[in-house]
N, C-alpha and C positions, 0 to 999 in steps of 0.2 A: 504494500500500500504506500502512497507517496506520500510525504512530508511536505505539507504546501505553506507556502509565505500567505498571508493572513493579514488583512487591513479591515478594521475595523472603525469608521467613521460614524462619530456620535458616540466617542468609548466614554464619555463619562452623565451622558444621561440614563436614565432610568430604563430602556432596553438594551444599550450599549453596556451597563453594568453588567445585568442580565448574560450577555451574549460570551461574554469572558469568565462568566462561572458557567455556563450549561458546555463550551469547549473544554472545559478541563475536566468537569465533573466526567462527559462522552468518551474522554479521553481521544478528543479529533486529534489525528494527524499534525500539529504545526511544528513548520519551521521554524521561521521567522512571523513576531505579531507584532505588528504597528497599531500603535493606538491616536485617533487623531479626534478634535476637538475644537471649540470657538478658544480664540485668543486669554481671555478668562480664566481659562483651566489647563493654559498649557503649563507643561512642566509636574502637574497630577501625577503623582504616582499610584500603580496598581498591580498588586500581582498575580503572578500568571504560573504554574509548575512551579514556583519556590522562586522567581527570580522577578525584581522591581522592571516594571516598564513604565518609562515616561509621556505622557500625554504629549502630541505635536501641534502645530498649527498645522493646518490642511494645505496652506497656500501655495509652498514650491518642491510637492513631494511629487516624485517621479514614481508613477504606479509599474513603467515598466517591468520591475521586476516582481511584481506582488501577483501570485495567480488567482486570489479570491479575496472581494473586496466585500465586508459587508456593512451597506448604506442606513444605516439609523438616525440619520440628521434631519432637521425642519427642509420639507418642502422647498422652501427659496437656497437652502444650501443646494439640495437638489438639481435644482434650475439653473446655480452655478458650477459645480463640478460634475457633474453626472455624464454630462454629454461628450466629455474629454477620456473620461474613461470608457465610454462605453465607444468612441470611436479607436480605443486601441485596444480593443474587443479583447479586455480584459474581464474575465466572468463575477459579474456583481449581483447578491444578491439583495435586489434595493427592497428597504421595511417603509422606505417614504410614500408620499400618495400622490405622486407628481405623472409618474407614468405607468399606473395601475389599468387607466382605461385603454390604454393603448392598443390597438389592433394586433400589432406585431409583438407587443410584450405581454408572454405569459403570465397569467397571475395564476400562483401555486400553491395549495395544498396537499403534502405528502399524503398518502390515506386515501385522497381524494381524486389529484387529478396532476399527480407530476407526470405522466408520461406527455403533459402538453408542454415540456421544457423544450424536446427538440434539440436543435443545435443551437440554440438560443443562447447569447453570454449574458442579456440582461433579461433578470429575473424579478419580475416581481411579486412580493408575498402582502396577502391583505390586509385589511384593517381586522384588530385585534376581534372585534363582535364577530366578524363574520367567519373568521377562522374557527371559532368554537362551533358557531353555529353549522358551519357545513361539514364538520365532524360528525355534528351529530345525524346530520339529513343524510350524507351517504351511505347509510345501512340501511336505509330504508325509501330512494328512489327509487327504487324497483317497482314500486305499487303507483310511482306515476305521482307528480307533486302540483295540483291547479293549482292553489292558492296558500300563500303563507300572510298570518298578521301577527306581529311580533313586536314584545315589549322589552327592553332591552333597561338593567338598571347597572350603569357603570362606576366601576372605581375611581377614585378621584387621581390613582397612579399613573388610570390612561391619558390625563392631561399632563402627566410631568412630572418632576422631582421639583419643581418650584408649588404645582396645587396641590401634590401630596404633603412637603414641610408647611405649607398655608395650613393644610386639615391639621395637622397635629396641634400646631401652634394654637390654631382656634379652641381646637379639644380643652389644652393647659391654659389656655385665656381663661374658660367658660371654667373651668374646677379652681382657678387663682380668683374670681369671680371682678374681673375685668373685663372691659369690651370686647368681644369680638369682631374684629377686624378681618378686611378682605380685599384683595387685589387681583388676585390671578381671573378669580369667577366676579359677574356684576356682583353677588349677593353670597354671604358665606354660605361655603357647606355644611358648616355643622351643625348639627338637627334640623337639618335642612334637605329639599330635593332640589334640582334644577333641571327643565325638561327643555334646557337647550344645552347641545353638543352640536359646534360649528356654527355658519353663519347660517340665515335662511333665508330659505329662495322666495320665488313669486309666491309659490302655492301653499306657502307655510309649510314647509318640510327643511330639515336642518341639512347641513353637511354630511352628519355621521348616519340619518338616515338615509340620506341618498346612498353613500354607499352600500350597506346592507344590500340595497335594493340591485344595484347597479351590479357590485362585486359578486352576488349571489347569481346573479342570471348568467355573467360569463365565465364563472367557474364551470358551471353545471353543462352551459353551453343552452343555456332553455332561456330563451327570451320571453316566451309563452306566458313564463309563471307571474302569476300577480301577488305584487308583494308588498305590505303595504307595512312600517317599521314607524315606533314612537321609541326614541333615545332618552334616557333619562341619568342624569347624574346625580349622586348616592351616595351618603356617609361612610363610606367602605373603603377601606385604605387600598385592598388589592382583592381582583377575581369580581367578573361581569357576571350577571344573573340574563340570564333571558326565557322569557316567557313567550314560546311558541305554540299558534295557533296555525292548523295544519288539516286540508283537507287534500285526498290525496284523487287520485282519478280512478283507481281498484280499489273495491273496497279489500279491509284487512281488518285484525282484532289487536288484540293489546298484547298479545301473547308473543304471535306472531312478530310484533315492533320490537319486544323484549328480548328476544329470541333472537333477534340480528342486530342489537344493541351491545347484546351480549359474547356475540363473536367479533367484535372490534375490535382492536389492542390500542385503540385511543380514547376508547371509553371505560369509565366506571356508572354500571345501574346503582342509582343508588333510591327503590322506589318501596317502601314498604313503609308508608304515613303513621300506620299505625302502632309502628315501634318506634315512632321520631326519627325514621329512616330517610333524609330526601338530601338534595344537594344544597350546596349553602358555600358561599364563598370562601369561609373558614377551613371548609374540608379539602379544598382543592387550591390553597396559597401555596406558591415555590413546589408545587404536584404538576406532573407531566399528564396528567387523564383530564377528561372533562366529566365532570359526572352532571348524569342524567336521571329524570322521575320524575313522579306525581304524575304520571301518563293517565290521562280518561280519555274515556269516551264521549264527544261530547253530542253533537247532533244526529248524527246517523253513522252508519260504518265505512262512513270514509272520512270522519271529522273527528278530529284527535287535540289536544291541547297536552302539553310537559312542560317542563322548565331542564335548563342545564344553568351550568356553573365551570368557569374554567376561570386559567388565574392569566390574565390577560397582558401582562408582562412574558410571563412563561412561553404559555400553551398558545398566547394568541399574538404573539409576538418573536420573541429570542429565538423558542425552539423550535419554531414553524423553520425560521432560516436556518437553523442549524439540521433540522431534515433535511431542506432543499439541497444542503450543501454533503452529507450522507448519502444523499440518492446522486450528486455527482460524482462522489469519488467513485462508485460503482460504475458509473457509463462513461464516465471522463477523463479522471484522472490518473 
């Protein structure tokens, strides 16, 4: 197996931390790992096998010799590096949402649907909700998927390491019994909800819904399906919840759902309510599974309603790329 040089941009945010523990924990292959960063943070130190790595500035690093880049930075970093690398088709596995839609750039989940990598060098992996959630829909396409409505309540880590120290800080505000205070979000999180994530459009639909919607139909490759998504942000330091509502075009029973839930190796069922048995974002922090349950029946036998839980740093973010990046050493490297 090859020992590959390794760049990691966006190494000191909140998936970029992430990305440098799920490599060593997998024990990936690396060489060589560059860790790079806004100006801010260079000179950060972090380690990696037992040995300090320095955070860099991004600006006059030659990628030429790095064989796998992986992009964890804002969007407009995106828009300014991305296109220099990926014209010296060097294989990047981009976490950004810059060039997710793109026709020519795969958007990947292992489990799901990497054989549409191709010869592809740029790779892109989805928004964190929608990773968990087509985890869970792929053991159960087979019965055919019309319609998805989907309530999604996320962790306040999917905005960052700046609204996640906000949530804490609010926490020890409100027990020190001081103001609570807020900047990242219009309105504090804490004991609080906010049912916006991103900006919104004409028709009153956010960012993070659009994607759902958008990211789910071209994974699957079904334009067909009608998908209709409410984003919600949630007192919860880490792991998204979503409530899926789900009628499918065959009918099927619960059993049947359970039953090929349950031969997954990326899920945990976790569905028996009446032992305080279900998924809960607690169960599934810094855990590679998504667990799923609370599966009914709801209008007839093709209309089903569940909930999952995945921890949205992890499962819906780091390790998705560090799949992508496992399923190349096997066809690539």
């Amino acid at each position: 197996m090859s020992c590959l040089n390794i760049a990691i941009v966006g190494a000191t945010g909140a998936v970029g931390q992430e990305l440098i523990k799920i490599l060593e924990e997998r024990k990936f292959p690396v060489n060589n790992l560059s860790l790079f960063a806004s100006e801010k943070s260079e000179g950060r130190n972090f380690k990696f096998k037992g040995s300090e790595i320095s955070v860099r500035k991004l600006d006059y690093f030659d990628f030429k010799k790095t064989d796998l880049v992986f992009f964890a930075a804002k969007p407009f970093l995106s828009k300014t590096f991305l296109p220099e690398i990926i014209r010296a088709n060097i294989t990047t596995i981009d976490k950004s949402s810059t060039y997710r839609m793109e026709k020519n750039v795969p958007l990947v989940v292992p489990g799901v649907n990497e054989e549409s990598i191709g010869n592809a060098t740029h790779i892109a992996t989805p928004n964190c909700t929608t990773i968990q959630l087509v985890l869970v829909l792929q053991p159960i396409i087979k019965w055919g998927v019309e319609s998805l409505e989907i309530f999604s309540y996320q962790a306040v880590s999917g905005t960052g390491m700046s609204a996640l120290n906000e949530y804490l800080n609010q926490c020890r505000q409100f027990v020190d019994n001081k103001e609570v205070t807020n900047e990242v979000y219009p309105y504090r999180i804490f004991d609080n909800i906010l049912p916006h994530i991103g900006r919104f459009d004409e028709q009153g639909f956010s960012d993070e819904e659009r994607k759902l919607e958008n990211e789910t139909k071209k994974i699957f490759d079904l334009q067909e399906i009608k998908i209709f998504a409410t984003c919600i942000r949630v007192p919860v330091s880490r792991g998204h919840s979503i409530v899926v509502s789900l009628k499918t075009t065959k009918p099927a029973s619960i059993n049947d759902i359970i039953s090929e839930w349950k031969k997954s190796i990326y899920l945990e069922v976790a569905d028996d309510p009446e032992s305080n048995i279900y998924p809960m974002p607690m169960n599934v922090a810094c855990k590679d599974l998504v667990q799923v349950g609370r599966l009914r029946q709801t209008f007839n036998s093709n209309s089903f309603q569940f909930l999952c839980c995945g921890d949205n740093l992890r499962v819906g973010a780091a390790l998705n790329a560090v799949r992508i990046a496992e399923y190349l050493l096997k066809i690539r490297f």
